[in-house]
One Martini backbone bead per residue (centre of mass of N, CA, C, O) as a GRO file, in nm:
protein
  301
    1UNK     BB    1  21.934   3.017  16.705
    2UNK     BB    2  22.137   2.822  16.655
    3UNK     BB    3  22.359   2.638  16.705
    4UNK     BB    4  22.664   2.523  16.581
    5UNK     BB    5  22.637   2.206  16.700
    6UNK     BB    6  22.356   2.217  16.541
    7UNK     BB    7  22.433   2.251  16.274
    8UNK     BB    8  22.648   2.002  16.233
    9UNK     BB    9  22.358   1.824  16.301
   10UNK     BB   10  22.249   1.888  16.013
   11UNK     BB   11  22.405   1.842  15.813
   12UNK     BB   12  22.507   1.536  15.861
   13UNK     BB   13  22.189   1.437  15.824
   14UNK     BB   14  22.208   1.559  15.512
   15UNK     BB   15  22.399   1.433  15.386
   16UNK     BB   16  22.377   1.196  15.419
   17UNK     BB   17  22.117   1.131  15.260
   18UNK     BB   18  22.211   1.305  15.004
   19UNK     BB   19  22.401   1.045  14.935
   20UNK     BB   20  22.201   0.797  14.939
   21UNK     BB   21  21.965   0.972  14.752
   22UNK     BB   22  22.161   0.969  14.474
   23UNK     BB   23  22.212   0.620  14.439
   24UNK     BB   24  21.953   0.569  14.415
   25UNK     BB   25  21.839   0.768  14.168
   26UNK     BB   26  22.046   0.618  13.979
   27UNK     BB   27  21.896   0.348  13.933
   28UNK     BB   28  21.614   0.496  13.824
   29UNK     BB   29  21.769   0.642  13.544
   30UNK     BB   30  21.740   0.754  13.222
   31UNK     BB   31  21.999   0.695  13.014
   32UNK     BB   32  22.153   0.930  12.779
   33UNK     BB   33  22.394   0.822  12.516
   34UNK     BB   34  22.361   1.056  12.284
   35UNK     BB   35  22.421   1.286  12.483
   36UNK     BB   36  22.666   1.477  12.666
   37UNK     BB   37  22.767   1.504  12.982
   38UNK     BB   38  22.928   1.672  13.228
   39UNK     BB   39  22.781   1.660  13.576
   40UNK     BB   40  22.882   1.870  13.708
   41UNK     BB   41  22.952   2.024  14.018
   42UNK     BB   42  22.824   2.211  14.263
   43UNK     BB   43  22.982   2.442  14.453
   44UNK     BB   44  22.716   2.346  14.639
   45UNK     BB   45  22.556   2.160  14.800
   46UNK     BB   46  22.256   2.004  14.898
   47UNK     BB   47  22.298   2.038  15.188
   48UNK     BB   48  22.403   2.294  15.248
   49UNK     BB   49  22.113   2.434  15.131
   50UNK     BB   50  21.930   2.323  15.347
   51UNK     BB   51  22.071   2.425  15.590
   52UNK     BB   52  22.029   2.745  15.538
   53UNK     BB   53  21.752   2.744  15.489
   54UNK     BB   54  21.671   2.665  15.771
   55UNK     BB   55  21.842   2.874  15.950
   56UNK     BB   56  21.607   3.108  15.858
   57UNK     BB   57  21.391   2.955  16.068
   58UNK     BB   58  21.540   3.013  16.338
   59UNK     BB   59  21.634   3.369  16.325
   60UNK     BB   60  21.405   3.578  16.257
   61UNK     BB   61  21.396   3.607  15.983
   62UNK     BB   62  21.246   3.847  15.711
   63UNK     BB   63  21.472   3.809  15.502
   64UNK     BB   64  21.670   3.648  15.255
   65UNK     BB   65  21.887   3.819  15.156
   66UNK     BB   66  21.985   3.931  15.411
   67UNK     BB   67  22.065   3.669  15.543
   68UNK     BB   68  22.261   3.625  15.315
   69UNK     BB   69  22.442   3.843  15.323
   70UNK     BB   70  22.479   3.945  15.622
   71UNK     BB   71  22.541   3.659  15.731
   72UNK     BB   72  22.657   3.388  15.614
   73UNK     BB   73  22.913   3.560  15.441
   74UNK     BB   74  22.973   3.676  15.714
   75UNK     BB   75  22.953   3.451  15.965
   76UNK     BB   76  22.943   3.143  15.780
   77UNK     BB   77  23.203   3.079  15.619
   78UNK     BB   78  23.345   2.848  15.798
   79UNK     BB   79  23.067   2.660  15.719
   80UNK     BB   80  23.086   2.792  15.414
   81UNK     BB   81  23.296   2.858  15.182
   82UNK     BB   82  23.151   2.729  14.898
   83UNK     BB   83  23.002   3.059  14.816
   84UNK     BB   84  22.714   3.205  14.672
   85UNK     BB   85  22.542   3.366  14.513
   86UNK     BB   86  22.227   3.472  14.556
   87UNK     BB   87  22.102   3.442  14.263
   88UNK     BB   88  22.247   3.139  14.275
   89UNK     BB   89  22.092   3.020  14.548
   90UNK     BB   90  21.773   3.055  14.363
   91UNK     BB   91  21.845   2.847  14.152
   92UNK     BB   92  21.928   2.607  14.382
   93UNK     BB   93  21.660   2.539  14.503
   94UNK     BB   94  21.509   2.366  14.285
   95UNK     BB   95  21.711   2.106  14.374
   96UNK     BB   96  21.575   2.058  14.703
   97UNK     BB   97  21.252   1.958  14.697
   98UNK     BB   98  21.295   1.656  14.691
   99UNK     BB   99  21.518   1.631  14.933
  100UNK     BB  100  21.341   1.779  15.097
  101UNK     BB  101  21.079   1.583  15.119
  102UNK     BB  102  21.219   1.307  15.202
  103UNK     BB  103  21.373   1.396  15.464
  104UNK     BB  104  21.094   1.500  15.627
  105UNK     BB  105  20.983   1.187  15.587
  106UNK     BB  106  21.205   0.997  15.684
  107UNK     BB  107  21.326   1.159  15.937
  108UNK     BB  108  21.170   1.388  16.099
  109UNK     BB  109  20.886   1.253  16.194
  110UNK     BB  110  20.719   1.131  16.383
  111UNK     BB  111  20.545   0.937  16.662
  112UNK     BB  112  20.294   0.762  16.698
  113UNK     BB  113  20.110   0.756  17.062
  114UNK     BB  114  19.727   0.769  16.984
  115UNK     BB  115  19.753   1.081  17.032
  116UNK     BB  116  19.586   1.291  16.770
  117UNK     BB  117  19.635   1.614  16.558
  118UNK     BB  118  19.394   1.813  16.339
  119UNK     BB  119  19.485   2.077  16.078
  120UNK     BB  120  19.439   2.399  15.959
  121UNK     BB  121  19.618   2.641  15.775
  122UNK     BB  122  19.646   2.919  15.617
  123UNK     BB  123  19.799   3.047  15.317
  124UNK     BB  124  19.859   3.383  15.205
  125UNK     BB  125  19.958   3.570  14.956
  126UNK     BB  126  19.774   3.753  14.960
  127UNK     BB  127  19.555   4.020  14.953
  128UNK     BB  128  19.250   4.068  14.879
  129UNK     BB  129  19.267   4.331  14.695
  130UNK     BB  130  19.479   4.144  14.546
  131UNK     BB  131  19.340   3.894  14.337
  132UNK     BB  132  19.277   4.003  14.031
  133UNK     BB  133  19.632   4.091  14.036
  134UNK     BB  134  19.731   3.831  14.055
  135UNK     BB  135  20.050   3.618  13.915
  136UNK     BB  136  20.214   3.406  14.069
  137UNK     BB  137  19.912   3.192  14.146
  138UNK     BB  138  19.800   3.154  13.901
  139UNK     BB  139  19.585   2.866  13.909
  140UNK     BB  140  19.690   2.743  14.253
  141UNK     BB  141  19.514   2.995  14.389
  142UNK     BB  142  19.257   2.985  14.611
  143UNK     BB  143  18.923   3.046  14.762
  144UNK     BB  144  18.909   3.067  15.143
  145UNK     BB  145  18.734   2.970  15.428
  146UNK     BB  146  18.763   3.049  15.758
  147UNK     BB  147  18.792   3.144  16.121
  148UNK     BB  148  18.892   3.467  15.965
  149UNK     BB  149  18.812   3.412  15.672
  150UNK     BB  150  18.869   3.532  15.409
  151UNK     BB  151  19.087   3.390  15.160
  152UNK     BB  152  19.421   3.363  14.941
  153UNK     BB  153  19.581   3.064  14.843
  154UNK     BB  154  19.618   2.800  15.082
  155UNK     BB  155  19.707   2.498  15.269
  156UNK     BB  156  19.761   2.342  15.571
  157UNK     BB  157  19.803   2.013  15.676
  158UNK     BB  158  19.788   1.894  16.009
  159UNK     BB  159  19.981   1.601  16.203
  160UNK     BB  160  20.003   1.562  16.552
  161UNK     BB  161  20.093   1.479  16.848
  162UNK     BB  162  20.148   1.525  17.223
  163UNK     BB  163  20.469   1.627  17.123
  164UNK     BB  164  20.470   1.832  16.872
  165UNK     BB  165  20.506   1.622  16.651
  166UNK     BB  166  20.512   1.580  16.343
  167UNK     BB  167  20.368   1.331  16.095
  168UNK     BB  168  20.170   1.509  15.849
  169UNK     BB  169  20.158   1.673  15.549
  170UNK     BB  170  19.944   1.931  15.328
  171UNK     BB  171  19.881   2.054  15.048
  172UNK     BB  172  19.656   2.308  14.901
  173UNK     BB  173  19.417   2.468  14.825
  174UNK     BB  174  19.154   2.663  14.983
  175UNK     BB  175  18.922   2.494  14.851
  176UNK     BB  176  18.988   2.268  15.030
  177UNK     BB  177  18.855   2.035  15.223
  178UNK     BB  178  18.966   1.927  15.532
  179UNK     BB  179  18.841   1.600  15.466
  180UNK     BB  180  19.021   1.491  15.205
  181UNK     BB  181  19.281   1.398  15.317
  182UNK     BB  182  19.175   1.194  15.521
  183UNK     BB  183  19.070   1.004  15.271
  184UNK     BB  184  19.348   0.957  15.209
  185UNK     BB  185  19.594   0.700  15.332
  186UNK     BB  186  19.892   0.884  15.316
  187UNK     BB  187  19.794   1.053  15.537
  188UNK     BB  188  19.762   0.831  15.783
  189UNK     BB  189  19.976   0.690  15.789
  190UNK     BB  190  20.068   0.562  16.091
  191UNK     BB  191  19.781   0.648  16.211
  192UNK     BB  192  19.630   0.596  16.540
  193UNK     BB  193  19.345   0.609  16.733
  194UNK     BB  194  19.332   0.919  16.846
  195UNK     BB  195  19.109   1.192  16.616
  196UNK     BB  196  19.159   1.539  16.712
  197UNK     BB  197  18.924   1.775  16.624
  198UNK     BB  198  18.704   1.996  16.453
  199UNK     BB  199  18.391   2.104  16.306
  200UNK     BB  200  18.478   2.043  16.026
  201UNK     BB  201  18.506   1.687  16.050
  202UNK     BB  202  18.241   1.622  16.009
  203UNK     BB  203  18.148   1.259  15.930
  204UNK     BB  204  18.016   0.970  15.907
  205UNK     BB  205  18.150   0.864  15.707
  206UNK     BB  206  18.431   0.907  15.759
  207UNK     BB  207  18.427   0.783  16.041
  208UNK     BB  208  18.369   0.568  15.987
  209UNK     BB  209  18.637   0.462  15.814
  210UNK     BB  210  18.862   0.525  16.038
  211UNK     BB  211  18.687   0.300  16.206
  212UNK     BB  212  18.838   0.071  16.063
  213UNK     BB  213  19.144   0.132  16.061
  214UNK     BB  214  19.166   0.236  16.357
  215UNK     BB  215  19.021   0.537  16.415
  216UNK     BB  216  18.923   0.767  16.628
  217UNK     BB  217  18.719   1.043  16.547
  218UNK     BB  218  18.733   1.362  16.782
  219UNK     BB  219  18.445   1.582  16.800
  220UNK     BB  220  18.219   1.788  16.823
  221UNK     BB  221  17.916   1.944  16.851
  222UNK     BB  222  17.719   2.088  16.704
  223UNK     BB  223  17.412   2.274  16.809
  224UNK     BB  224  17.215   2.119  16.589
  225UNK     BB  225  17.324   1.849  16.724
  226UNK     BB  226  17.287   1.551  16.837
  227UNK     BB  227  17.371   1.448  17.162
  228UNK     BB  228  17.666   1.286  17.249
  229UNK     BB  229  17.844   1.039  17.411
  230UNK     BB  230  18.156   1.105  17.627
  231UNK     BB  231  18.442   1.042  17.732
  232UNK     BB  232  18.643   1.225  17.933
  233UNK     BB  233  18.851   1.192  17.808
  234UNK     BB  234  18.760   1.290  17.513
  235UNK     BB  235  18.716   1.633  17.691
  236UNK     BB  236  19.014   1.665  17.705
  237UNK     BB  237  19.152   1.641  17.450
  238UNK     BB  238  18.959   1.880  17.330
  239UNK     BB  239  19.060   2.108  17.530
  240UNK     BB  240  19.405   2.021  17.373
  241UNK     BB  241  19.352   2.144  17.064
  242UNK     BB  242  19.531   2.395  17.112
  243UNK     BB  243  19.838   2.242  17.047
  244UNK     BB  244  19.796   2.284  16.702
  245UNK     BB  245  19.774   2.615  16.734
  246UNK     BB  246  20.040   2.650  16.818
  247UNK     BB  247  20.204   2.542  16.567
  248UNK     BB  248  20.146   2.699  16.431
  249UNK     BB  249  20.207   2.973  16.573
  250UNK     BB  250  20.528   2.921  16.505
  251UNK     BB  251  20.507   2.893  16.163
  252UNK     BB  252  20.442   3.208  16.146
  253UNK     BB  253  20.626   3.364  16.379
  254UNK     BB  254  20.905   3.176  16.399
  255UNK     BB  255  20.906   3.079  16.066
  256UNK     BB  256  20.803   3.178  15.856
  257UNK     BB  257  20.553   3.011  15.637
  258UNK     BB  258  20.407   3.339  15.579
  259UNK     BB  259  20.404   3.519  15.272
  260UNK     BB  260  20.388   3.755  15.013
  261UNK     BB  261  20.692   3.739  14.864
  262UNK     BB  262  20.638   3.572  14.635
  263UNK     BB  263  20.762   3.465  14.254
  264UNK     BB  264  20.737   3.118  14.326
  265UNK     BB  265  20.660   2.837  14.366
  266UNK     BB  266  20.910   2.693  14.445
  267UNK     BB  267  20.969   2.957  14.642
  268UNK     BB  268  20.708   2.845  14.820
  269UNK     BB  269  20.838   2.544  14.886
  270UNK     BB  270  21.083   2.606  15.011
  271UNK     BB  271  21.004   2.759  15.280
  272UNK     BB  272  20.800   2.579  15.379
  273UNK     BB  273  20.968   2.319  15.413
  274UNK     BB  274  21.203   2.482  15.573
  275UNK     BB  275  21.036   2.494  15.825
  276UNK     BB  276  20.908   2.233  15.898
  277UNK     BB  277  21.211   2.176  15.955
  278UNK     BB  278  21.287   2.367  16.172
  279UNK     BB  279  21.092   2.296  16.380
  280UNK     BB  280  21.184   1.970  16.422
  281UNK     BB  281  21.464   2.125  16.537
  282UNK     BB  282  21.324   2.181  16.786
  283UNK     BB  283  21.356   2.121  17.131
  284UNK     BB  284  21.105   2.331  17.204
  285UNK     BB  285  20.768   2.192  17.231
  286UNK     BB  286  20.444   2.148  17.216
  287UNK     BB  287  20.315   1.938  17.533
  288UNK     BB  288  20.133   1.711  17.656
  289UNK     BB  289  20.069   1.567  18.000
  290UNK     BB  290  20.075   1.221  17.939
  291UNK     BB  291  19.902   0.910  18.126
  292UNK     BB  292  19.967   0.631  18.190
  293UNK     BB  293  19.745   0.327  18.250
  294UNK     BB  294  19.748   0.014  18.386
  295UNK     BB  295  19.431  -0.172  18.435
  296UNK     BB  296  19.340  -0.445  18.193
  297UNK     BB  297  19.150  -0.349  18.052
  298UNK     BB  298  18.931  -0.343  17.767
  299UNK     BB  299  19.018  -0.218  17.470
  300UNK     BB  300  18.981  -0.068  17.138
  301UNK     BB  301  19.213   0.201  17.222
   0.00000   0.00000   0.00000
């Protein structure tokens, strides 16, 4: 559980976004001038919002109705005076969903440099036994298949650099291939160097067009496929890919990213958001002590 004093800077630096962020979107808001709206707002903000969500994710609760009633309301009144019923604060998840995926991009992610890991981890929503009978992702969780075997869900892709810093994130359905994500421009943003990845990454066309953009994609060769040369960095950096299976498993065990017990896909996207965000804010994160050798030679990455 984060101390007071985390807790007060995760306020202040949510507070002032959800500010500025308040500012812009009334300049291209469309008003509607025919009908009378009252404006009122809501009894707890935007930030207190995000912040209970977040502390949710780094106190190992596993209930959130429990965390809510039972710790919130009564040990952190002092820090939130105008708290609001549990039924009233599940229906103002999803007013904070969008402050709170652009404060996540904007403010919370580390910074490449130059040596990155991608890689995906299922999100199950339910066991394989009740997926027939499955409703509350009707529609938008698939199936598919990961090396834990078959899922039925989403997936998380995420880019991390070599301070455990998450670089950046999305979400797919469980049937979506994890080379997808890496064809989009937005996902790879601001991402340069060395991209390592597992043997599901392999892909000439992927790889030729990456290193186009200035990205070297390193991953292993498959059994079946010829060997080709690799320089020693190269073969230690993969090595090191277990970096990134640390991150998820952090995500899933100690944030709780992942969970059976979603009623609406809302509460589905407010979950993982919050999650990804209480991670941000681990003080000690996994990362590997990479020494830079400055030694004049030339090279291309």
């Amino acid at each position: 559980m984060f101390p007071e004093s985390k807790v007060t800077e995760i306020y202040c630096m949510a507070d002032d976004f959800c500010k500025e962020f308040t500012l812009q979107q009334e300049k291209y808001m469309i008003k509607d001038m025919k009908t009378m709206h009252r404006n009122k707002p809501n009894r707890m903000n935007d930030a207190e919002i995000m912040v209970i969500l977040i502390l949710f994710h780094s106190g190992g609760f596993r209930c959130f109705k429990h965390y809510y009633k039972e710790y919130v309301c009564k040990h952190l009144k002092h820090l939130f005076p105008r708290q609001v019923s549990y039924n009233r604060f599940v229906e103002l998840e999803k007013e904070v969903l969008l402050p709170m995926t652009i404060f996540i991009k904007k403010v919370l992610l580390g910074t490449c440099t130059g040596i990155s890991f991608v890689d995906s981890t299922p999100l199950c929503v339910c066991r394989n036994q009740r997926i027939l009978i499955h409703k509350t992702f009707e529609g938008l969780a698939e199936r598919g298949r990961c090396s834990m075997g078959w899922f039925f869900g989403f997936k998380l892709h995420l880019i991390i650099n070599d301070k455990g810093e998450i670089l950046n994130f999305m979400f797919t359905p469980g049937n979506v291939d994890d080379r997808e994500p890496l064809k989009q421009g937005k996902f790879l943003e601001n991402i340069k160097g060395k991209l390592c990845a597992d043997k599901g990454y392999i892909g000439q066309a992927l790889f030729e067009n990456l290193f186009l953009n200035g990205i070297q994609l390193v991953t292993k060769v498959k059994n079946n496929m010829r060997n080709s040369l690799m320089s020693i960095a190269d073969k230690i950096l993969l090595r090191k890919r277990a970096l990134i299976e640390t991150v998820n498993d952090e995500l899933k065990n100690i944030a709780q990213i992942e969970h059976s017990r979603h009623r609406s896909f809302s509460n589905f996207i407010a979950n993982s958001l919050s999650a990804i965000a209480a991670y941000c804010f681990f003080e000690k994160k996994p990362a590997i002590d990479v020494n830079f050798v400055n030694d004049g030679q030339l090279a291309i990455f």
